[in-house]
Residue frames relative to the residue before (quaternion, step in Angstrom):
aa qw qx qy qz dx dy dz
X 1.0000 0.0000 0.0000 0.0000 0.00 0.00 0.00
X 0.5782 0.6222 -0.2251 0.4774 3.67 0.99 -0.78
X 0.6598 0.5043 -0.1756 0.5287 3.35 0.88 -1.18
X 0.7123 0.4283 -0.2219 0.5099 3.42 0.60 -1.17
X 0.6947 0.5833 -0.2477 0.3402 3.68 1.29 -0.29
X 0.4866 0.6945 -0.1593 0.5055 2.60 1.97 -1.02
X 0.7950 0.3664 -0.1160 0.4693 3.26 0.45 -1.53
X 0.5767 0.3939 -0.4875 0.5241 3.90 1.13 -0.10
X 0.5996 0.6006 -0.3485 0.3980 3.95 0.82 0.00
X 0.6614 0.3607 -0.3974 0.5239 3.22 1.36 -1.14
X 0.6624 0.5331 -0.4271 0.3076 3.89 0.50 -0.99
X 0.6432 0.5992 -0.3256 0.3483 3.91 1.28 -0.67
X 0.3047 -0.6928 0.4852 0.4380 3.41 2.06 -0.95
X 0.3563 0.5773 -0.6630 0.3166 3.99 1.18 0.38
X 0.8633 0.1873 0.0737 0.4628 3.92 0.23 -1.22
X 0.2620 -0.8036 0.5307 0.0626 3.43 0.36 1.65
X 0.7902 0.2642 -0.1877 0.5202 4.01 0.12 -0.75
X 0.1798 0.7336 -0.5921 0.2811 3.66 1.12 1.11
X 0.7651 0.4213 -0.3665 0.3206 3.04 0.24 -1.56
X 0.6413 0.4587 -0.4599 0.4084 4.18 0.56 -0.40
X 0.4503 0.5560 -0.4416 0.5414 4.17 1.26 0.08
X 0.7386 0.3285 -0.3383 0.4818 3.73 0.31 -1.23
X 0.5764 0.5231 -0.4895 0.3932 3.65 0.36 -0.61
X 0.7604 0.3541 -0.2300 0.4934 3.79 0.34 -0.94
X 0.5000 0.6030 -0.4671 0.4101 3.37 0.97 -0.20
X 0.6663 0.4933 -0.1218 0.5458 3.58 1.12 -2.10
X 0.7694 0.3615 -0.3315 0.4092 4.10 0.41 -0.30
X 0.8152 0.3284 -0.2514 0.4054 3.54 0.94 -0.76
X 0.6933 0.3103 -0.3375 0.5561 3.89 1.24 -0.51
X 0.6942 0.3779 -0.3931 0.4697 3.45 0.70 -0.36
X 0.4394 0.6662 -0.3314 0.5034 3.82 0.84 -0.05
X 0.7458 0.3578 -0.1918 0.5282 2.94 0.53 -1.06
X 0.6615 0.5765 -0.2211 0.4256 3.18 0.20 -1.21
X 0.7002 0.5006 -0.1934 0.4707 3.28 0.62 -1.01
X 0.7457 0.3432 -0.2127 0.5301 3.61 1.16 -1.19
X 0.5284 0.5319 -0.4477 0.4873 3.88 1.17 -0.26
X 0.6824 0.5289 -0.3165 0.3930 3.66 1.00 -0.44
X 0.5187 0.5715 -0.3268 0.5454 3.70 1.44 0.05
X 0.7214 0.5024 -0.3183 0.3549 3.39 0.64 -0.73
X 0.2412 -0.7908 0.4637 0.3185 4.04 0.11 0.84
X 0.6900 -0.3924 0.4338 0.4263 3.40 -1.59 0.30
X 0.7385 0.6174 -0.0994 0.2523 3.06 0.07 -1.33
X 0.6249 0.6277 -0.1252 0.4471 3.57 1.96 0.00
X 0.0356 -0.8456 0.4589 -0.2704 2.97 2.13 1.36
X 0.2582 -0.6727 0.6319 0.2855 3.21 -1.24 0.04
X 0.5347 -0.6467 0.3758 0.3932 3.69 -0.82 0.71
X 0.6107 -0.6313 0.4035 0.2562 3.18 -1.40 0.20
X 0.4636 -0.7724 0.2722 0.3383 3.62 0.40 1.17
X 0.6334 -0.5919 0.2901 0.4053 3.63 -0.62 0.69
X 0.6393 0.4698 -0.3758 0.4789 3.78 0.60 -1.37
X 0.7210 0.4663 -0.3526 0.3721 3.94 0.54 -0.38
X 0.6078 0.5496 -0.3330 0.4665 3.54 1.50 0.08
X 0.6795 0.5036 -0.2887 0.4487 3.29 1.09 -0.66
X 0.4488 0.5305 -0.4751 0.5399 3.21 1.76 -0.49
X 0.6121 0.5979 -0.4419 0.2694 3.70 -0.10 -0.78
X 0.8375 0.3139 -0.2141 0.3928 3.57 0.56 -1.05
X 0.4214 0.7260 -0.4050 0.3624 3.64 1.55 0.08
C-alpha cells in the first residue's frame, strides 16, 4: 500500500524522491514477504538422535 502511495505522489509531482521510497518499499517488505511465503511449514529440522534416546529413558 505504501509503495503504491509513493508512486501516485511521485507521478502527481506532490513527492519528487518518492519513487526511491517505493522502490525499497517493493524490494525489501514485499521481497521479503513474498520469499518468506515459498518456504513450506513443514521444513523443521529433525530432532537430533542423542535427544531421542533421551526421550525413552
Amino acid at each position: 500500500m505504501w509503495a503504491v502511495a509513493y508512486l501516485a505522489a511521485v507521478i502527481t509531482g506532490d513527492y519528487s524522491r518518492g519513487l526511491w521510497v517505493a522502490i525499497w518499499y517493493l524490494t525489501s517488505h514485499v521481497g521479503v514477504i513474498m520469499w518468506a511465503a515459498t518456504v513450506p511449514e513443514y521444513s523443521v529440522p529433525p530432532v537430533p538422535r542423542r535427544a531421542r534416546r533421551s526421550e525413552g529413558a
